[in-house]
N, C-alpha and C positions, 0 to 999 in steps of 0.2 A: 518551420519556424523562421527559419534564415529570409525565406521568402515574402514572410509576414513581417518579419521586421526590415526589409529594405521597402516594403513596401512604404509599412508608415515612414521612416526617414524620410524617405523619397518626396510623401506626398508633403510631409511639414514643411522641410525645404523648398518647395515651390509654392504654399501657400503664405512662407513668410517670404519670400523674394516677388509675388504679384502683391502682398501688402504694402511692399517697399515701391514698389513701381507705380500704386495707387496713391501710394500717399505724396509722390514727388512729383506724379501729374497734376494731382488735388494745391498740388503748393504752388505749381506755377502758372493753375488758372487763376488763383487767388491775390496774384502777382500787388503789391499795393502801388494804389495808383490808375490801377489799371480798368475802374471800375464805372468811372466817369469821361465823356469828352466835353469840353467848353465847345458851346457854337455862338458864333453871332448872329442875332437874330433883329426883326424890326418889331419893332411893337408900333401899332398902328392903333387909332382911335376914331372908330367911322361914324357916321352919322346915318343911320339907317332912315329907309323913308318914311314917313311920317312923323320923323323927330325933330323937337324943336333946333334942340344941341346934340354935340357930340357926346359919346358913351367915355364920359369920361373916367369911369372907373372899368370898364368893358376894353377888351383888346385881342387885336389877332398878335398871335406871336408867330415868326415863321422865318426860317433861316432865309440869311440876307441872300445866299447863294444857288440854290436848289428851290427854294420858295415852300418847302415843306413847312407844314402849319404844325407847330406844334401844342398851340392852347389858343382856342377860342371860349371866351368869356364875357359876360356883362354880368358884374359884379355892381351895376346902381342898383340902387334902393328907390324905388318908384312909388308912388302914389298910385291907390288902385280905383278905376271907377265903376262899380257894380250893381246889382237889383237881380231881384227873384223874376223869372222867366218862364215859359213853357218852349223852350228851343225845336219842339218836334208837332207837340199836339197836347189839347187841355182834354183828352177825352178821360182823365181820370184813372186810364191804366197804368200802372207800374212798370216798366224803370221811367219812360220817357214822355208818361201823356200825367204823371203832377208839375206841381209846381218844383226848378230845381233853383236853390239858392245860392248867391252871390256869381252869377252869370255876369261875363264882363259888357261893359257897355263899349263899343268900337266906334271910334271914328268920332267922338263926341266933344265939341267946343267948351274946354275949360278955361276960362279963361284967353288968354292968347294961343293956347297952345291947343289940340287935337289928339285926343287918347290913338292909343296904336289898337292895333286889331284886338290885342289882348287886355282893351279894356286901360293899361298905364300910359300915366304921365308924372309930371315932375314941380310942379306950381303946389306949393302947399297950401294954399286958400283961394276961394275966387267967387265971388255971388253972382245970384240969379243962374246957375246950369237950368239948361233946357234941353227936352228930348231933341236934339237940335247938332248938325256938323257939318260939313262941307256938301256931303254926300246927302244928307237925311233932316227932314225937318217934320215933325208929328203934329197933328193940330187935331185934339183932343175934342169932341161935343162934350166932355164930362166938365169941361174947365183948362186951369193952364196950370201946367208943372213948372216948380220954378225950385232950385235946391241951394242950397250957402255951402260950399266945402271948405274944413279945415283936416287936414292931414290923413286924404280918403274921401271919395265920395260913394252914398249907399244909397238906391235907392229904396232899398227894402222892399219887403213883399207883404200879403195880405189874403183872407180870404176872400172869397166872395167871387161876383163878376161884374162886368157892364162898371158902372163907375165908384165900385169901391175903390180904397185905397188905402195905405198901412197909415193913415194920420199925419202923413206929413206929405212935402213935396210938392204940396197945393193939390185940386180935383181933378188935375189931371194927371198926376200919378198912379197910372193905371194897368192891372192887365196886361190890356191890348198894348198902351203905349211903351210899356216897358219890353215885351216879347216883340213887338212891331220893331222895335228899334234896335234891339240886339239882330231877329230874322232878317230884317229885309239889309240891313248892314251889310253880313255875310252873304245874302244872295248877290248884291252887287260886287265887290268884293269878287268873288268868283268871277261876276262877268267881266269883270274891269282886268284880270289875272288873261281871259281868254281873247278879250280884246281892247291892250290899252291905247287904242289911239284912236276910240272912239270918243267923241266928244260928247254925245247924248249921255256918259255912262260916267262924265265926268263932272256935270249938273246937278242941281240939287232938286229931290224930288220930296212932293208934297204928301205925307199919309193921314190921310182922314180918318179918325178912328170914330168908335161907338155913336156912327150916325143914328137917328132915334129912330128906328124904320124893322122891318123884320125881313129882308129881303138877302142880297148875296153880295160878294164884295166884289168889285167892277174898276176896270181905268178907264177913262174918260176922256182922254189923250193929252192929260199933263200932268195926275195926280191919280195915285190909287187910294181906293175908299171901302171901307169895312165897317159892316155892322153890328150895333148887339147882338 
C-alpha cells in the first residue's frame, strides 16, 4: 500500500511539474512580437522578352541584401489570342489527334504589338489580324484571314477539312492555317531557344497552305508548302 501510494504521489508530482515546464517553454516560444521580421526588399518591374511594356502590375520582390526572392508575380490582366488547333495530329484519335480548343496563337502581330508564346497581349482592339508575326506568315489557297479584335481575339474552330472554316475570319481561316501557325511557331521557337544568334531562325518564313494538288508537303528553299 505504502508503495502504491508513493508511487502515484510520486508520478502526479512530476507530471504536474513537466506540465509546468511545458507550458513556460510553450509561452516563451510564443513570445509577442516575436513572430514576424521586417526586411527590405526591391520590387522590380521587368519587361520580359516579347513584351511591348513593362509588367506593370507583375514584380520580383527580393531582399535588398542577400537578393533572396521572395514573390514573383505577374498579376496583368492580358488579352488573350486563340483558335481551335490539332497541336499533335488530325488522325481522329483521342486525347491528341481531335481538334483541341482555344489553343494560343504565339508570336502573332496585333496590332503594334506581338502576342507572347502563350498566345497574350495587352492592346484591347485592332483590325485586320492576320495568320501573320515576325517569325511566321501563312498564305492560304483557300483565301485570306483577316479578324477585328475587341477585348480577345478568337479564331474559333470548325468542322470539316481543306477549306472549311467556323464562318468567320474570312476563307482563310483554316484548319491547316490555324494548327500551321500555332505548330510551326513552337517549332521555331525551340530552334531559335537552341540557337539564338542564328539569323536564318530570325526571318520570316513563308507557309503555303491547302495547295490544290494531292501530293506531300515539301521546302523549296524559302518557304514551306502543304497540301490537302
Amino acid at each position: 500500500g505504502k508503495g502504491k501510494g508513493q508511487s502515484r504521489g510520486g508520478g502526479k508530482g512530476l507530471f504536474n511539474r513537466n506540465l509546468r515546464e511545458s507550458a513556460s517553454s510553450s509561452t516563451s516560444r510564443r513570445t509577442v512580437g516575436a513572430g514576424y521580421k521586417p526586411v527590405l526588399v526591391w520590387q522590380v518591374c521587368p519587361k520580359l522578352l516579347g513584351q511591348t511594356q513593362e509588367m506593370l502590375k507583375g514584380y520580383v520582390r527580393a531582399d535588398n541584401r542577400s537578393g533572396k526572392v521572395y514573390r514573383f508575380a505577374d498579376e496583368v490582366d492580358y488579352f488573350n489570342a486563340m483558335g481551335d488547333v490539332y497541336p499533335k495530329t488530325n488522325d481522329g484519335t483521342p486525347p491528341d489527334g481531335v481538334l483541341q480548343d482555344g489553343w494560343p496563337m504565339p508570336y502573332m502581330a496585333i496590332g503594334d504589338e506581338i502576342t507572347t508564346t502563350g498566345g497574350n497581349y495587352l492592346s484591347d482592339t485592332a483590325n485586320g489580324v492576320k495568320y501573320e508575326g515576325p517569325y511566321l506568315r501563312m498564305a492560304d489557297d483557300c483565301g485570306t484571314a483577316s479578324l477585328d479584335t475587341a477585348n480577345g481575339l478568337d479564331w474559333g474552330g470548325s468542322a470539316g477539312t481543306d477549306c472549311d472554316t467556323p464562318g468567320f475570319g474570312g476563307d482563310g481561316n483554316t484548319h491547316s492555317s490555324r494548327s500551321g501557325f500555332y505548330e510551326l511557331n513552337k517549332i521555331m521557337e525551340i530552334a531559335r531557344s537552341h540557337l539564338p544568334t542564328n539569323n536564318w531562325l530570325q526571318q520570316k518564313l513563308t507557309s503555303n497552305m491547302n495547295i490544290g494538288e494531292s501530293c506531300n508537303a515539301f521546302w523549296n528553299g524559302f518557304s514551306v508548302n502543304f497540301y490537302r
